[in-house]
VOVEXVO-22967 format. One line per 4 residues: their letters; for each residue x, y negated, z negated of C-alpha. Coordinates in Angstrom, 2 decimals, always signed. Layout:
A	X/Y/Z; ...
//
This chain:
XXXX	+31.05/+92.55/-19.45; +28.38/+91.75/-16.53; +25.63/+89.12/-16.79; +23.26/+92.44/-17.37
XXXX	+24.94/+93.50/-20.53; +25.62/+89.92/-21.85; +21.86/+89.16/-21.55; +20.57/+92.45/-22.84
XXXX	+22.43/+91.34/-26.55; +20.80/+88.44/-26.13; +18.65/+87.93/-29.91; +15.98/+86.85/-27.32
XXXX	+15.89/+89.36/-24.93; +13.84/+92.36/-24.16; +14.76/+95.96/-22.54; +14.65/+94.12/-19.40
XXXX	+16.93/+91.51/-19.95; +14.79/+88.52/-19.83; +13.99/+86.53/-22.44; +11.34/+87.58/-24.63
XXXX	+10.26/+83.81/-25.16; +9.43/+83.30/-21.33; +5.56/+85.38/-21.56; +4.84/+83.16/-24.48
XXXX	+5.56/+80.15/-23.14; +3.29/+80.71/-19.96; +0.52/+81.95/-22.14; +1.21/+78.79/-24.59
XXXX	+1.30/+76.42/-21.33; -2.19/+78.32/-19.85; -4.03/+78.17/-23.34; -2.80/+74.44/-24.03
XXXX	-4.36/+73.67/-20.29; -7.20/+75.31/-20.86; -7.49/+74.21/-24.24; -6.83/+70.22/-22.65
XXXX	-9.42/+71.44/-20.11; -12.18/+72.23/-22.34; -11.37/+68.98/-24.82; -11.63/+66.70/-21.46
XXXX	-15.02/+68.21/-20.48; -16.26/+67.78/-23.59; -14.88/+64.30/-24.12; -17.02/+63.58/-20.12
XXXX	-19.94/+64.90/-21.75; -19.78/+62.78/-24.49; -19.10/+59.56/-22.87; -22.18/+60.64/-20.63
XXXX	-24.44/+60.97/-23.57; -23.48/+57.63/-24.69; -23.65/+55.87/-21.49; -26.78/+57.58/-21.16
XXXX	-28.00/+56.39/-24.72; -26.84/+52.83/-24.39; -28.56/+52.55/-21.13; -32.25/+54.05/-22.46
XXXX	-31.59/+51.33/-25.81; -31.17/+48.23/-22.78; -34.09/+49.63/-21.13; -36.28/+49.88/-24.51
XXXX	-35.04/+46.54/-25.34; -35.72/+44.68/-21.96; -38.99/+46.10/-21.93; -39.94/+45.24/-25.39
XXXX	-38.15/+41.13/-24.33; -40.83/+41.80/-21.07; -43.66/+42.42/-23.48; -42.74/+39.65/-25.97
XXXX	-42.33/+37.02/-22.91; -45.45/+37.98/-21.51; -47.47/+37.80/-25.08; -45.45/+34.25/-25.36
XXXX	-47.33/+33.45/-21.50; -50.45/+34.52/-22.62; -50.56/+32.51/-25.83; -49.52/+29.23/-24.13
XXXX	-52.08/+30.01/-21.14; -54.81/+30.45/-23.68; -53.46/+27.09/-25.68; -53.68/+25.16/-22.59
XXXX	-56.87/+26.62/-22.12; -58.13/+25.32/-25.39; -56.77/+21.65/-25.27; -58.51/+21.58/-21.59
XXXX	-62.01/+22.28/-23.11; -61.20/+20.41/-26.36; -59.58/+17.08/-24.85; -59.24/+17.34/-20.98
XXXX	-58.25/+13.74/-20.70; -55.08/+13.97/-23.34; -54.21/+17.20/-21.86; -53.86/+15.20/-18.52
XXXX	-51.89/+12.93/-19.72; -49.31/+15.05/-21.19; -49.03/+17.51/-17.72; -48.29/+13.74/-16.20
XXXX	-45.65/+13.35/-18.61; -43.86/+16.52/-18.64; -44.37/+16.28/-14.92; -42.60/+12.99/-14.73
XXXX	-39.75/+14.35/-17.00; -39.31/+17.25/-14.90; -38.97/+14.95/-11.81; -36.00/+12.38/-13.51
XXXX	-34.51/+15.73/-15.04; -34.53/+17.33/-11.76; -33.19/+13.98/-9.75; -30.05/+14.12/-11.42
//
């Protein structure tokens, strides 16, 4: 008996002698590749979309902290504003102080 005939009784094998398993497994190997293929592009895509998200949310937020600080400035400029025309002289005197504080803080 020849490796031919021993191969063609194979329960696997087809009227060629190879096995009948071999064309499935390449198309199972291509389709699981292309099936990893497509699940890895779509995984990118996602990522994208949330990097993409996450990065329009910071922006929306640091403007809005922008605003807010800038509302804060304006408050205090029109306080100081206020205290100058209402009592210049104690007004003075505390820019002195915090002045002074600033300078010891800053010393050490």
């Amino acid at each position: 008996m020849t490796n031919t005939e021993g191969s063609a009784h194979s329960p696997h094998a087809n009227a060629y002698g190879s096995s009948s398993r071999e064309p499935f497994a390449d198309a199972s190997k291509d389709d699981l590749a292309s099936k990893g293929a497509t699940a890895f592009r779509e995984a990118k895509a996602n990522v994208e979309d949330i990097i993409s998200d996450a990065g329009d949310y910071a922006g929306k937020k640091g403007r809005e902290a922008m605003d807010n600080v800038r509302g804060v400035g304006d408050t205090l400029a029109v306080a100081v504003e206020r205290s100058v025309k209402a009592r210049p002289y104690t007004t003075l005197a505390l820019a002195a102080a915090a002045g002074f504080l600033v300078g010891v803080i800053w010393r050490r």
